[in-house]
C-alpha positions in Angstrom: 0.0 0.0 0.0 2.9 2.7 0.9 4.7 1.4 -2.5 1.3 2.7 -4.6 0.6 5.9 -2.7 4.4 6.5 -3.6 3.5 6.1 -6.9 0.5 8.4 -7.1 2.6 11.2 -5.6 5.3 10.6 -8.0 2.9 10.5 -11.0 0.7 13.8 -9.7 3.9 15.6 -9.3 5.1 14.9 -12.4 2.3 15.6 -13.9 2.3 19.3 -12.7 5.5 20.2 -13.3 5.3 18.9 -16.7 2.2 21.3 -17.3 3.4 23.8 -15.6 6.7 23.7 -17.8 4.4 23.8 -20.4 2.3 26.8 -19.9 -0.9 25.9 -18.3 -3.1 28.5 -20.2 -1.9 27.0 -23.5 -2.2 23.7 -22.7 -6.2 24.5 -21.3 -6.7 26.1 -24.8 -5.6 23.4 -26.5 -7.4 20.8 -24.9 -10.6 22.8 -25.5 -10.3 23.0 -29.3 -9.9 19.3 -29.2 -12.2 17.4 -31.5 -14.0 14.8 -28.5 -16.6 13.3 -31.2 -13.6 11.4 -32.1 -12.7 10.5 -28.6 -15.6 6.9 -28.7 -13.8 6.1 -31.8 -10.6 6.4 -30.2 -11.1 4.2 -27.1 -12.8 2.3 -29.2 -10.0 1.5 -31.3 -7.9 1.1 -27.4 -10.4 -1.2 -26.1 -10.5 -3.5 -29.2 -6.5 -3.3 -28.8 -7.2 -5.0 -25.3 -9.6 -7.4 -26.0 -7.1 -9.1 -28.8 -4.2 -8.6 -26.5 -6.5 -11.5 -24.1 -6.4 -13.4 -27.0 -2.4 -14.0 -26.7 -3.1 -14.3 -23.0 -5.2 -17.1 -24.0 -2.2 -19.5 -25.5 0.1 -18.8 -23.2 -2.1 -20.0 -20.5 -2.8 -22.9 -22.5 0.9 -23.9 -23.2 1.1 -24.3 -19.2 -2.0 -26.3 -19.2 -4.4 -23.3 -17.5 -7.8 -23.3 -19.3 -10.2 -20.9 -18.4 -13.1 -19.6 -20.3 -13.0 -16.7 -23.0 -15.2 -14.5 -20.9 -13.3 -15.1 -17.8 -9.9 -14.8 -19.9 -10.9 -11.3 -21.0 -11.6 -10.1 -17.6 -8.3 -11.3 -16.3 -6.6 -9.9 -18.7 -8.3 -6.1 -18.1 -8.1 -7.0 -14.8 -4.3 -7.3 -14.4 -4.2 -4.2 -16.7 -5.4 -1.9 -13.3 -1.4 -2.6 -12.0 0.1 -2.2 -15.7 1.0 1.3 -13.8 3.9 -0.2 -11.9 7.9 -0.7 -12.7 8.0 -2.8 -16.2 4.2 -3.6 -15.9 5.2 -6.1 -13.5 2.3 -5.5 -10.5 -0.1 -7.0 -13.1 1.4 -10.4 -11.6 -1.7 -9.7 -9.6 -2.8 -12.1 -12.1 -1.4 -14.9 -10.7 -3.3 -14.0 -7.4 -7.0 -14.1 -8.9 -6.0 -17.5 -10.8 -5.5 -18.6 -7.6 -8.6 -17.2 -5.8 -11.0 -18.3 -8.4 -9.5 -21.3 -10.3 -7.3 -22.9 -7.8 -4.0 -23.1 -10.0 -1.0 -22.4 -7.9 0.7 -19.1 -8.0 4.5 -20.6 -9.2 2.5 -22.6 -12.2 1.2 -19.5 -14.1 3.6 -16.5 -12.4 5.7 -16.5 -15.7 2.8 -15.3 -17.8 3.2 -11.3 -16.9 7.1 -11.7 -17.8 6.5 -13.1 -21.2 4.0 -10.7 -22.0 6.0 -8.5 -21.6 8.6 -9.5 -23.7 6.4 -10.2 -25.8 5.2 -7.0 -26.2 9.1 -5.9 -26.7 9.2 -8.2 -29.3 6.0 -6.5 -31.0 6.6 -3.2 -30.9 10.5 -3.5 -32.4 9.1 -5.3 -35.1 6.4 -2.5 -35.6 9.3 0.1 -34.9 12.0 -1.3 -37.1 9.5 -1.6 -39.9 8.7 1.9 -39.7 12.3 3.5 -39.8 12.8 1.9 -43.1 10.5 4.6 -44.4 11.6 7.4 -42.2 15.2 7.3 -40.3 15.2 8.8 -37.0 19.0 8.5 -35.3 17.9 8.4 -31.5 15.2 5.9 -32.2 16.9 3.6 -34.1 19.6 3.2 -31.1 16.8 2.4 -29.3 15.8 -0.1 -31.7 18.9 -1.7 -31.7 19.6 -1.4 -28.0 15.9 -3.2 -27.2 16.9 -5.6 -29.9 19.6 -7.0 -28.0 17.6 -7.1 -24.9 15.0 -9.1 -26.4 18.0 -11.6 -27.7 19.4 -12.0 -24.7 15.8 -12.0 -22.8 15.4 -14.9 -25.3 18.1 -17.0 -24.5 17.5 -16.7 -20.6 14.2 -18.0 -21.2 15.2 -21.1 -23.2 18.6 -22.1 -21.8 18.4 -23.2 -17.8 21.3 -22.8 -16.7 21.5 -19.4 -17.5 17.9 -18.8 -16.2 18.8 -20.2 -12.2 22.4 -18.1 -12.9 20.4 -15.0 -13.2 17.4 -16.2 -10.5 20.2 -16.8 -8.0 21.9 -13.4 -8.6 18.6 -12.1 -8.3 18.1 -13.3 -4.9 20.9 -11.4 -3.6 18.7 -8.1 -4.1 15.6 -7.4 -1.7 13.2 -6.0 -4.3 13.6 -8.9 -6.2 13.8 -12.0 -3.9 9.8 -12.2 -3.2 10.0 -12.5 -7.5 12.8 -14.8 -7.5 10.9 -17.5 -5.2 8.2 -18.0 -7.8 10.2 -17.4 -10.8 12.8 -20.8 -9.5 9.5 -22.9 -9.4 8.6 -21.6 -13.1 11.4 -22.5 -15.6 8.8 -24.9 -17.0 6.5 -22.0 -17.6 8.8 -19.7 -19.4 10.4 -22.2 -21.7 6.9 -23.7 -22.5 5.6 -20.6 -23.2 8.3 -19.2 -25.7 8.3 -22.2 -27.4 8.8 -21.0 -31.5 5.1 -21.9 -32.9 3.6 -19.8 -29.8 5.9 -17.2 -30.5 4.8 -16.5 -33.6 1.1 -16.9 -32.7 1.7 -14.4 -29.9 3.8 -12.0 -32.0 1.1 -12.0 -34.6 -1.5 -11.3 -32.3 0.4 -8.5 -30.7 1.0 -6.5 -33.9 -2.6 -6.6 -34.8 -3.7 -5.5 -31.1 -0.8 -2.7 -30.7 -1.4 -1.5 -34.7 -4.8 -0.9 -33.3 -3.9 1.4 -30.6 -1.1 3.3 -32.9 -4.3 4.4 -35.1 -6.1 5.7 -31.9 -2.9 7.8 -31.2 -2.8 9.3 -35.0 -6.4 9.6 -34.1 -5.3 12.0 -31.5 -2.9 14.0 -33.1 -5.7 14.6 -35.9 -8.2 15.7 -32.8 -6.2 17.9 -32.5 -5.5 18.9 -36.3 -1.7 17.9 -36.3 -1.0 15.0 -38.8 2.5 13.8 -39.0 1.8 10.9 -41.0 1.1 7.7 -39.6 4.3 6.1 -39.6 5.8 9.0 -38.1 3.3 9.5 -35.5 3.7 5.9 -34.8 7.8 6.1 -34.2 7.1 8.8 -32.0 4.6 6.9 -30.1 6.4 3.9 -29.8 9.7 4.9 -29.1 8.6 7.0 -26.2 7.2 3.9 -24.9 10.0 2.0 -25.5 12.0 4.8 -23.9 9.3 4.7 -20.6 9.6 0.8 -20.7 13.6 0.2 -20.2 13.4 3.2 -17.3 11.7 0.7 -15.2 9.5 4.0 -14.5 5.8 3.1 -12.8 4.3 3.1 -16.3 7.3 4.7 -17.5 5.6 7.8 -16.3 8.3 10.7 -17.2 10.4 9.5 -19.3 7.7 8.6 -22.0 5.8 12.2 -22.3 9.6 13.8 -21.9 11.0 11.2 -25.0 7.9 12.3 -27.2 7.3 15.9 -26.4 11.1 15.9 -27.5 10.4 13.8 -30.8 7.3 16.3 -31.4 9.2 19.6 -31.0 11.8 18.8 -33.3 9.4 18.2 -35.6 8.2 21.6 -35.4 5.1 21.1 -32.7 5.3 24.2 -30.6 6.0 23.1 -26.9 2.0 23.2 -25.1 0.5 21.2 -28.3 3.0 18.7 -27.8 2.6 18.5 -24.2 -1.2 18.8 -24.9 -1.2 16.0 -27.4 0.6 13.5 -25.2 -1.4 14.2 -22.3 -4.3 13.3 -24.3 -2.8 10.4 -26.0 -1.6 9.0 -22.0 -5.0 9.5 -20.8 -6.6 7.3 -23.9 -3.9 4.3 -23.3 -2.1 3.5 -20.2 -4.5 5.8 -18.6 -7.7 4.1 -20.1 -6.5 1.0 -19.7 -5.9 1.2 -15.8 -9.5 2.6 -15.5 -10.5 -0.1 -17.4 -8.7 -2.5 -15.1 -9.5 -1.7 -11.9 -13.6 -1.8 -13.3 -12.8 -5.3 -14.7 -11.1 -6.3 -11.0 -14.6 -6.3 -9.6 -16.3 -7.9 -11.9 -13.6 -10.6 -12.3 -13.6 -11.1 -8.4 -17.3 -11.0 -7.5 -18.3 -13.0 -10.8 -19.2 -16.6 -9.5 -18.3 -19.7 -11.9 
């Protein structure tokens, strides 16, 4: 409980100094000449995005033998989405919890499907990333591309080669944040290798490109709200990199670093500083934003629904 009213001070205080930087009035002017009868098609576009992300949840619960129903997978899945706003995502191992509560299955069995959806979603957004700089070169981002390329490589062989995996789960024992993960991940080598198995890699990747392609058009959605079009495919680097940027910070939700990383992609493009605060404000609220309101509404669902 202290760790997550920690993080709503960080995020509020970030939050106002990054407005404030930006010129308050501006910002408030902006946001009013935004066009909000696109804002349903926009979280449509967002929600859809989720609901085909459950999908991949789907087989790589299967691969480790948890079957639950499609219903009850969706609501997991938003579920675990209400902690996405934690260092690398990883609170939404909360997951493992409500598998637990309501299906039995023990917490070491399924605790490595957060960690490979996460990598996972790595995987997808390089590929979606690296196909878009072939059309538009952008230096900072593709040293990005290349430095979350290796990561993933390396994430990879961790994964499938166990002696490595208990190297690093030992080491990772040493540290005190990281023990309470280290427990469960030594009982889960199974999991992970199962899991990132080639065929269900390619499933998942496929499924991932669809679901975050989706949201990359509700963020060129709102850049057009608010009568700024970049293109796409540039819209999309920007997007994505700042992500990428917010995801290896190990930032809860990468909060900082991925409005900084785009608002800094957007002004050299020539967006004057409060529209491209105002613009990523808006696009945060209708993503990571959305999606934790949409988690924590799914959390009571998921845990008062009976089988």
């Amino acid at each position: 409980m202290k760790n997550i009213i920690l993080i709503i001070i960080f995020i509020i205080a970030f939050y106002i100094i990054y407005v404030a930087y930006s010129d308050f009035k501006e910002i408030s002017s902006n946001i009013e000449e935004f066009e909000f009868t696109l804002l349903p098609i926009i979280l449509l576009f967002s929600f859809t995005g989720f609901c085909i992300h459950s999908l991949r949840q789907q087989i790589l619960l299967k691969k480790i033998g948890v079957g639950i129903p499609l219903k009850e997978n969706l609501l997991l899945y938003l579920a675990g989405l209400s902690m996405i706003v934690t260092p690398g995502g990883l609170g939404e191992t909360i997951k493992s919890y409500y598998l637990k509560k309501k299906f039995g299955y023990g917490i070491s069995k399924t605790f490595p499907l957060v960690f490979v959806e996460r990598f996972q979603d790595m995987i997808t957004l390089v590929v979606v990333l690296s196909f878009s700089l072939i059309f538009i070169q952008i230096h900072e981002v593709m040293v990005l591309d290349i430095i979350v390329i290796c990561i993933t490589i390396i994430s990879y062989i961790i994964f499938r080669i166990k002696k490595i995996f208990v190297k690093i789960i030992n080491f990772s024992q040493k540290i005190s944040r990281l023990r309470k993960f280290g427990d469960n991940m030594s009982e889960s080598y199974e999991g992970f290798y199962s899991m990132t198995e080639g065929k269900t890699m390619i499933k998942c990747a496929a499924i991932g490109i669809v679901s975050w392609t989706l949201e990359a058009i509700a963020i060129y959605l709102v850049f057009l709200a608010f009568d700024i079009d970049l293109g796409f495919i540039l819209t999309t680097i920007i997007a994505y990199a700042a992500i990428l940027f917010g995801g290896v910070s190990l930032l809860p939700g990468g909060v900082g670093v991925t409005e900084i990383s785009a608002t800094t992609l957007l002004t050299k493009e020539g967006v004057e500083l409060s529209l491209a605060t105002s613009i990523i404000i808006m696009m945060r609220i209708v993503t990571i934003w959305f999606s934790t309101t949409t988690g924590f509404i799914a959390s009571k669902f998921f845990i008062s629904k009976k089988q």
